[in-house]
N, C-alpha and C positions, 0 to 999 in steps of 0.2 A: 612527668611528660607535659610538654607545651603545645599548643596548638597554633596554627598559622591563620593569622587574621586574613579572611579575604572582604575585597568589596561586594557587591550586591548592586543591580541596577537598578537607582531609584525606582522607574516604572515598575520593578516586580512588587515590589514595596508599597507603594502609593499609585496605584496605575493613573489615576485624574488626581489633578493637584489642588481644586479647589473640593472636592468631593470626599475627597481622601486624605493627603497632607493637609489642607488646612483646618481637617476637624481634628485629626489626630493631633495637630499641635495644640488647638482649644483645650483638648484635654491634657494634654500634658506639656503645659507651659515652662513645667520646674524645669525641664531638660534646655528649655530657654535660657531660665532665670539660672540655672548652673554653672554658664559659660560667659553671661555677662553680667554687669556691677548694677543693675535694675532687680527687682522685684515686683515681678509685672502680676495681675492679674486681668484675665479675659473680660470683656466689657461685653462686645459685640460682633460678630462674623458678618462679613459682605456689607459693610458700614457706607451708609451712602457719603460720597464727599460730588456733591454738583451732581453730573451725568455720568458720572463715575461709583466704584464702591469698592473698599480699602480689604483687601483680605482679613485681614484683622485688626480693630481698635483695642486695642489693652489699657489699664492703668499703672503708673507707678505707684513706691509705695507714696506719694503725696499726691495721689487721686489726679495727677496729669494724663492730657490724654497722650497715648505711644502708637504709633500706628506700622505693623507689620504686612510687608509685602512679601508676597513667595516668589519663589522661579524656578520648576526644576530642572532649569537645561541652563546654559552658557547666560551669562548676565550680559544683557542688551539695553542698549538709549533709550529703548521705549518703557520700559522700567522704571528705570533711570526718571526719566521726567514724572513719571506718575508717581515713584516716591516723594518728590518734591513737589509734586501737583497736590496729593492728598496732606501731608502734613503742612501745607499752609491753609488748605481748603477749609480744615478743620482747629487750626492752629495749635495742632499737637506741639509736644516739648522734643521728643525724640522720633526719630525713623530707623525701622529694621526692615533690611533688605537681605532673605535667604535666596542663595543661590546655589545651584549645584555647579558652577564652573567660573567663578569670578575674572574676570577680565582684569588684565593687569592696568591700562586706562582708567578702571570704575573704580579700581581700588586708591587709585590716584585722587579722581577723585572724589571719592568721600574724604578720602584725607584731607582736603581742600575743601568742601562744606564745614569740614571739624573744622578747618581752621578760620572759615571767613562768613559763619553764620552764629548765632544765639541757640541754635538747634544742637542737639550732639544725633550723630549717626553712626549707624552701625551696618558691616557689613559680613555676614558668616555664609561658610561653606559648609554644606549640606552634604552626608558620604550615610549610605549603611552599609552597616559591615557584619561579620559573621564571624564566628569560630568553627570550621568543620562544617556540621551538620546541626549546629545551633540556630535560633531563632535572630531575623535580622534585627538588628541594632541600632540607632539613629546617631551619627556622631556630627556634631556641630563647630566647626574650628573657624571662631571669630579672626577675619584677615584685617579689619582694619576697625578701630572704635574712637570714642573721643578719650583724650588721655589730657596730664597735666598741662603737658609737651604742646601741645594742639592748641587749647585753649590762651597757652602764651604768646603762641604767632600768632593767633585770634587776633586779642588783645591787641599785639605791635602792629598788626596789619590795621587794624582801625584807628591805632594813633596815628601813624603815619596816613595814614587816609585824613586824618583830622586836620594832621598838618601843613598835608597841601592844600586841603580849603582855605587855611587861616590865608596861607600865604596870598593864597591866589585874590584872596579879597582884596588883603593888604598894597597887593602890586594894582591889581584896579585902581583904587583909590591912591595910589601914588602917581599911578600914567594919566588919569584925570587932572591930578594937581599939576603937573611936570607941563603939561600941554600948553597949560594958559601961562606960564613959564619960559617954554623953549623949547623947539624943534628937534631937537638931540633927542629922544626917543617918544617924536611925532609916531614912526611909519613902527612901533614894539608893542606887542600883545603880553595880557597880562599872562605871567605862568603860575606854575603851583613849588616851581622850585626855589631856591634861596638865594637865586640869583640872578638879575634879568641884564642885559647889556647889551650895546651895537659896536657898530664898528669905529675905531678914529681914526680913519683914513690910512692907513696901511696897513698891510696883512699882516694876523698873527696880534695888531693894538686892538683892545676894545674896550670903551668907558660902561662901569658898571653900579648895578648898589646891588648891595648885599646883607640879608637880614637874617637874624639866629633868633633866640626863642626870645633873649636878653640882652643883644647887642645889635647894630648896625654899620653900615661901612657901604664908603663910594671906595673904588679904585679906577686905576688904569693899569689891564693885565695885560702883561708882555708875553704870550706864548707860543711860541710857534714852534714846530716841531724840532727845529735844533737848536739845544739848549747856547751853544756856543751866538749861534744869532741873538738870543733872547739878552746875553749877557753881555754883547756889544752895544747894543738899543741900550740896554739902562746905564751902562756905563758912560756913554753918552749925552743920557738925560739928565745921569747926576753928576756931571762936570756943571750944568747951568742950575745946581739942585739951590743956588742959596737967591736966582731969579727967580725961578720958579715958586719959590715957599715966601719971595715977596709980593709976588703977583697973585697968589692963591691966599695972602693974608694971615697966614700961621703956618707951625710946622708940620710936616707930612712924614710919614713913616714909609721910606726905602728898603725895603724886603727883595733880596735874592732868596726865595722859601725852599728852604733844605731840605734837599729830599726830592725835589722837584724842578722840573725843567725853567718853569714859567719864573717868572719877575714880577714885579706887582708895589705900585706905588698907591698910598688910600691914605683916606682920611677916615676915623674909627670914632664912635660917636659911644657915649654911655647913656642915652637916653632912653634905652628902653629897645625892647623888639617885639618877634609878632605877636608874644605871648603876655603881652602889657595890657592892661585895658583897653579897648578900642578906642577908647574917647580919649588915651595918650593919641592914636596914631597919629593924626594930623602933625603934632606940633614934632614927631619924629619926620615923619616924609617931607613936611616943608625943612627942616634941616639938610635933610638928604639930599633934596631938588636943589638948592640956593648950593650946597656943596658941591653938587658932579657940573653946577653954571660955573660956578670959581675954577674946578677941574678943568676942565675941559679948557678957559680961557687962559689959563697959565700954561698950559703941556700942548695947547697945539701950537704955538708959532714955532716953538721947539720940536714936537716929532716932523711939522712940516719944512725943519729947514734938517734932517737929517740925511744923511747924501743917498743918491737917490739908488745907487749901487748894495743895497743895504737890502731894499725893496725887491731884488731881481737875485737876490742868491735864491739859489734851490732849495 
């Protein structure tokens, strides 16, 4: 014969939660350490962190401090902050946050501390349950923890954070050069992305430079939302394509890019990109600048004498 599990309301259980569930848990941590991939032991209860004080500081088994907060109703913002108030407070390694009703929001994000902190966090659901006329039971169902998974968007999300710094330096230090230079991107702000450009005079043209980790490149991108316009512009720019590549002083790479709407005429450079020493950049960006001066003076008498009915399709 089987018996039917029922819940149990936390309050009968634990009526006060720091009085009650948080000694109970003091003492019986294993029912903690059962459910998650720590092996904690209890340090200290009602732990001061500032003007605050942490339900409980635990330790791992490598003597880190872990800091557990309770909740036994619906998990709320104000929690929320004070889990992340007290494990910096104290600069624990980990944060446990028990609730008896986790919010589908919270659980989001802790997944998003997992993934965009040095911390791992954890998030469990608090239930007791019974059989019959049995004694209540504590059951703990971890909603959301740190996993392999987590720590790899971590990781990418911080490259990519790295990324755009580099760039953003990079583009600085080229719109400074470019200035004492040429007006062509006087009134352009430095970005974090791999590409920064303005306009060359009709819609849809715009002169650019563009950097990879190992490579760099000026272009003039023809895009405009109908690929049919896009492919009339460059077939008309490369009817004058052997003036144009004598005015610009070498030859240029004419790309219709497959796959894609836009057109794109560039000069492509092996000298190195953002991820080259810094002390290469200069002698790449003064490449890059002297390149989009040539650009630019070879391809505007040309997009400026294209008919002007070109300009006003839809």
């Amino acid at each position: 014969m089987i018996g039917s599990l029922q819940r149990v309301d936390l309050r009968k259980v634990w009526p006060h939660e720091a009085q009650d569930f948080t000694t109970w848990l003091e003492d019986n941590i294993d029912e903690l350490n059962s459910v998650i991939d720590l092996s904690l032991s209890i340090v200290e209860r009602e732990h001061p962190a500032g003007n605050f004080s942490v339900d409980l500081v635990a330790e791992d088994e490598l003597g880190n401090p872990v800091i557990i907060e309770n909740q036994l109703e619906r998990s709320n913002h104000d929690h929320l902050g004070k889990l992340i108030t007290y494990l910096t407070a104290i600069d624990a390694k980990a944060a446990i946050w028990i609730v008896s009703d986790p919010r589908p929001e919270h659980i989001r994000a802790i997944s998003w501390l997992n993934e965009s902190s040095s911390a791992s966090f954890y998030l469990l659901k608090l239930e007791a349950v019974q059989i019959e006329d049995s004694q209540p039971a504590p059951l703990l169902t971890p909603m959301v923890g740190p996993s392999v998974e987590s720590q790899e968007v971590g990781e990418t999300k911080k490259e990519l954070a790295g990324r755009a710094d580099i760039r953003h330096r990079f583009w600085t230090q080229l719109l400074e050069r470019a200035r004492k230079k040429t007006k062509l991107f006087a009134d352009v702000s430095p970005s974090s992305r791999s590409l920064i450009s303005r306009g060359a005079g009709m819609r849809g043209l715009s002169f650019g430079f563009n950097i990879t980790k190992r490579e760099s490149m000026v272009a003039l991108s023809i895009a405009r939302a109908a690929e049919s316009e896009n492919e009339e512009i460059f077939d008309r720019l490369e009817k004058s394509k052997q003036k144009i590549e004598e005015a610009f002083g070498e030859q240029l790479e004419w790309q219709q890019l497959e796959g894609k709407r836009a057109c794109r005429i560039s000069k492509q450079f092996s000298l190195g990109g953002y991820r080259d020493d810094e002390e290469q950049w200069s002698k790449i960006q003064e490449a890059m600048i002297d390149a989009i001066i040539q650009l630019e003076a070879a391809l505007k008498p040309h997009i400026d004498r294209l008919p002007m009915y070109i300009d006003r399709l839809p």
